[in-house]
C-alpha positions in Angstrom: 17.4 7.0 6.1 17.6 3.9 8.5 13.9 4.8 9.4 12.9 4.4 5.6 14.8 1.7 5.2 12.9 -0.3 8.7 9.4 1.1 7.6 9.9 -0.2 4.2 10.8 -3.9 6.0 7.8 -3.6 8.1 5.3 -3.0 5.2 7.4 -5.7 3.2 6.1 -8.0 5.8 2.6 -7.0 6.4 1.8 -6.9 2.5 3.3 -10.6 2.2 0.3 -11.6 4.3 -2.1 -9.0 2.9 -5.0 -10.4 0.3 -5.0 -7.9 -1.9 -2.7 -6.7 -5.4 -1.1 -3.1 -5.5 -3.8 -2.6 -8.6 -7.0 -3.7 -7.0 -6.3 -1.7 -3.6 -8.5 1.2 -4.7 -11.4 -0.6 -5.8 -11.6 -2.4 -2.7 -11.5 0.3 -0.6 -14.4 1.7 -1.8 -16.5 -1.4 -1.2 -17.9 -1.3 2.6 -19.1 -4.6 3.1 -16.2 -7.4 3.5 -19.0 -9.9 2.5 -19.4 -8.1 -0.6 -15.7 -8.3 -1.3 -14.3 -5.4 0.8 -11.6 -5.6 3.2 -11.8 -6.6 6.8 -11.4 -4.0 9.7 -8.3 -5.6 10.7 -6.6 -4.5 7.1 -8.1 -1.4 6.8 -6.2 -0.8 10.4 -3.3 -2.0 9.4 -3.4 -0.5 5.9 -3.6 3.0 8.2 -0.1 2.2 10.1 1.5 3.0 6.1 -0.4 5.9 5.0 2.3 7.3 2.6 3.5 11.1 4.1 3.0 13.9 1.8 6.9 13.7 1.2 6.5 10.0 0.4 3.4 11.3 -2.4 5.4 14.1 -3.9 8.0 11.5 -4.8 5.8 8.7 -6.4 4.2 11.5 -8.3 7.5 12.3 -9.7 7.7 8.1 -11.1 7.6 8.5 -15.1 8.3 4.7 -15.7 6.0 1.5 -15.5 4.4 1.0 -11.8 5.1 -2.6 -12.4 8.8 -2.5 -12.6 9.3 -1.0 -8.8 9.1 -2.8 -5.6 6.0 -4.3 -4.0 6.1 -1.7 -1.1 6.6 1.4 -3.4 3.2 -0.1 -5.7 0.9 -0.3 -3.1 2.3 2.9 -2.0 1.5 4.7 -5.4 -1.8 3.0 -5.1 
């Protein structure tokens, strides 16, 4: 649980300086070019660090309510 607990502060902190809203994650992954509104290398690497585990999946999938009334971390994970 402690491990949770520290992951969930370190991705707290990351996505306080990250550019992007839990909701328009996907659609800028799928655009290559930074200049063309992508993301930079740097996030995509960082964004890799918090890949969800298939544990983590199985439990957002489970979520019936509104995206929008759970923490930051847990919508960018559901994203």
């Amino acid at each position: 649980m402690e491990s949770i607990v520290k992951q969930n502060k370190e991705i707290n902190i990351f996505l306080r300086s990250f550019p992007v809203q839990p909701g328009e994650l996907k659609d800028k992954l799928f655009i290559i070019n930074e200049e063309d509104g992508g993301l930079s290398d740097e996030h995509i690497t960082s964004l890799r660090r918090y890949v969800p585990t298939m544990d983590d999946v199985e439990m957002y999938k489970s979520h019936k309510g509104p995206v929008s009334e759970l923490h930051i971390v847990d919508q960018y994970m559901m994203e």
